[in-house]
C-alpha positions as CSV (number, residue, x, y, z in Angstrom):
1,X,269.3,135.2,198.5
2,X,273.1,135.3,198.3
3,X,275.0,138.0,197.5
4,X,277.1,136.3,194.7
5,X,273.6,135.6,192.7
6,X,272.7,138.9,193.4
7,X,275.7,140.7,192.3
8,X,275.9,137.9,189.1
9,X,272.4,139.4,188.3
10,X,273.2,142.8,188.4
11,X,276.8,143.7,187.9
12,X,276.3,144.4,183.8
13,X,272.9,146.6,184.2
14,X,274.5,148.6,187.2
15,X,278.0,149.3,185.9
16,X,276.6,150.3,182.1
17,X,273.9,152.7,184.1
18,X,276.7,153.9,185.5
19,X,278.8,154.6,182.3
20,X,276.4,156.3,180.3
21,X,275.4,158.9,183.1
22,X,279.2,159.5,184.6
23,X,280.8,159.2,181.2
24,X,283.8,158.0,183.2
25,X,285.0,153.8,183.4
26,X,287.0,154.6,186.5
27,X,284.1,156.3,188.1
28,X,281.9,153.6,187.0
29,X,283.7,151.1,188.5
30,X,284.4,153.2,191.7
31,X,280.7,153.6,192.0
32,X,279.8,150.3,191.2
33,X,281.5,149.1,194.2
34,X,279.7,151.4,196.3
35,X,276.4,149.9,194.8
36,X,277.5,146.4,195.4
37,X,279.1,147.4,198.8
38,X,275.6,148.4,199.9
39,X,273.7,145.8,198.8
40,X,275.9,143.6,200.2
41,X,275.6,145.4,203.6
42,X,271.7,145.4,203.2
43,X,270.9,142.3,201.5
44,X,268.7,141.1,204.7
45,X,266.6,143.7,203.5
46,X,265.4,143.0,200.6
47,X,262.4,142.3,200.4
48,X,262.1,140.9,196.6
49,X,258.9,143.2,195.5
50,X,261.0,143.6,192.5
51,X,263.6,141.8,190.9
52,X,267.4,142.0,192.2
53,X,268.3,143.9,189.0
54,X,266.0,146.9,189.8
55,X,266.7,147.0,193.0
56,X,270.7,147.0,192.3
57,X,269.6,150.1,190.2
58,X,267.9,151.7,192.2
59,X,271.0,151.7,195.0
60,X,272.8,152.7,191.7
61,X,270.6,155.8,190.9
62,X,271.0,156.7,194.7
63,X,274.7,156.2,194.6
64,X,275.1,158.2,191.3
65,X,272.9,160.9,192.5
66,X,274.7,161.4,195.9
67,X,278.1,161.7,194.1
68,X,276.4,164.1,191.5
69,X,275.5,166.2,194.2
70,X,278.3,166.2,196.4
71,X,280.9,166.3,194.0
72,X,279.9,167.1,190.1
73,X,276.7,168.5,189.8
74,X,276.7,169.3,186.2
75,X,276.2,165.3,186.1
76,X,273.1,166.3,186.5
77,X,272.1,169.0,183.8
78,X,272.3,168.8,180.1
79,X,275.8,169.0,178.5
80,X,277.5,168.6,175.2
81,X,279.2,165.1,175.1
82,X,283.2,165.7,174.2
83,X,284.2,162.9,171.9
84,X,286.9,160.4,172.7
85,X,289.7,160.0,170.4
86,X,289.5,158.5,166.7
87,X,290.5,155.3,167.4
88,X,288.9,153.9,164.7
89,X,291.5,154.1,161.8
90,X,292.2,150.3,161.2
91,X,288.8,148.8,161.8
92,X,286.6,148.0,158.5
93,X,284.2,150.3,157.5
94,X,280.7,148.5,159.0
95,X,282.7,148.6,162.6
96,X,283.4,152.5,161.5
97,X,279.8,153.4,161.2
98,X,278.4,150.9,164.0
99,X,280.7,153.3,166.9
100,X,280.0,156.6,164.8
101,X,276.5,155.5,165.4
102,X,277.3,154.5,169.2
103,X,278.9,157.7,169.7
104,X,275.6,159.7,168.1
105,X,273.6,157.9,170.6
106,X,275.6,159.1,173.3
107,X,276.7,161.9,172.9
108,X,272.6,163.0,172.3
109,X,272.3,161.2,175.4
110,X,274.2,163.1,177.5
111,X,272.4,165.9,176.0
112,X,269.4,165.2,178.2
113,X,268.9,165.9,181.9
114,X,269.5,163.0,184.6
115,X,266.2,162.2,184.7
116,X,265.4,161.9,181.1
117,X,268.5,160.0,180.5
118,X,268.0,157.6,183.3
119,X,264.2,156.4,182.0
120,X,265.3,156.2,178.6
121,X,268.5,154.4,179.7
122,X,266.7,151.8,181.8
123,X,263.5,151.4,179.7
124,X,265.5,151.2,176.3
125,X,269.0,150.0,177.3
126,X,268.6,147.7,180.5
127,X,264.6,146.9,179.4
128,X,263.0,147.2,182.6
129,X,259.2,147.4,183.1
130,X,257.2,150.9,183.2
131,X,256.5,149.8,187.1
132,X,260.6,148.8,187.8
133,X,261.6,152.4,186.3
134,X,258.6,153.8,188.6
135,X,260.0,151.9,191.7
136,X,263.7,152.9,190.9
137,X,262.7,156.5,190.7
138,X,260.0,156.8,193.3
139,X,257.2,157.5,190.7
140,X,254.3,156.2,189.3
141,X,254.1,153.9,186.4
142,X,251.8,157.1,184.1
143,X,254.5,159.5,185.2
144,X,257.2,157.1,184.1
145,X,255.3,156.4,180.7
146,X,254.8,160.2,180.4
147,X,258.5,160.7,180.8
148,X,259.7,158.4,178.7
149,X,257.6,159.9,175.4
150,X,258.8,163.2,176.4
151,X,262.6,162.1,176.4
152,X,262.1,160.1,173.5
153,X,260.7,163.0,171.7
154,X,263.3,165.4,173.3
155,X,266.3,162.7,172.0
156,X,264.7,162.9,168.3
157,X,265.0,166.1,168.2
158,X,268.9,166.1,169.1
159,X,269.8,163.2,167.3
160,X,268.2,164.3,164.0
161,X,270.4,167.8,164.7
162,X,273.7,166.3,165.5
163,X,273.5,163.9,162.4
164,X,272.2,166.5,160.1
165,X,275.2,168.4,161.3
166,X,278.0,165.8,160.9
């Protein structure tokens, strides 16, 4: 495989993974090219048990992770999301409610701890398979399934208090 169809395959599902859990473009993009740096570096290696998208996020899990660690660990926990700026003034009102009800999503998104935002974020978002989310995170397919009701259940809850508060 060559690195330009791999990176063609990839780049969208890797940067957006990378969005929603560092809430930061420049990060995103910062990190991305760590991803893509190291796939690059270890294409040889891959051994296509799973498509090039999951293994692109797995390196991206890794890569957030390590940076989470090193650098901003409450990355990792569950946090209030701080809303960007009303920019929506001049739009028309159906554009209005679709980003108030983008920004909902995320901000009960980032409400959720790493690892319940990442299998809801790549089961819902990037559509992977139960046995891709299992292989990204190093788990079994049941514990993957498992997690993914809880989170679901757990975003619910959150969702249905920050709308019944707005």
């Amino acid at each position: 495989m060559k690195f330009a169809a791999a990176y063609e395959q990839s780049r969208d599902a890797v940067y957006g993974y990378l969005v929603y859990m560092t809430r930061d473009t420049g990060l995103a993009e910062d990190l991305s090219q760590e991803v893509f740096l190291r796939m690059f570096l270890h294409l040889g290696k891959f051994r296509e048990e799973s498509s090039v998208r999951t293994w692109a996020l797995s390196i991206a899990r890794n890569v957030f992770l390590s940076y989470a660690k090193r650098k901003r660990p409450v990355l990792l926990q569950e946090q209030d999301w701080e809303p960007e700026p009303d920019l929506s003034r001049n739009l028309p009102e159906e554009a209005v409610l679709k980003k108030e009800e983008a920004e909902a999503v995320r901000r009960c998104l980032m409400c959720l701890g790493e690892q319940e935002r990442t299998v809801l974020l790549l089961r819902d978002f990037q559509e992977l398979s139960y046995e891709e989310i299992a292989r990204i995170m190093g788990l079994t397919a049941e514990v993957i399934k498992s997690r993914i009701y809880r989170a679901r259940q757990k975003f619910k809850e959150i969702y249905r208090n920050v709308t019944d508060a707005e």
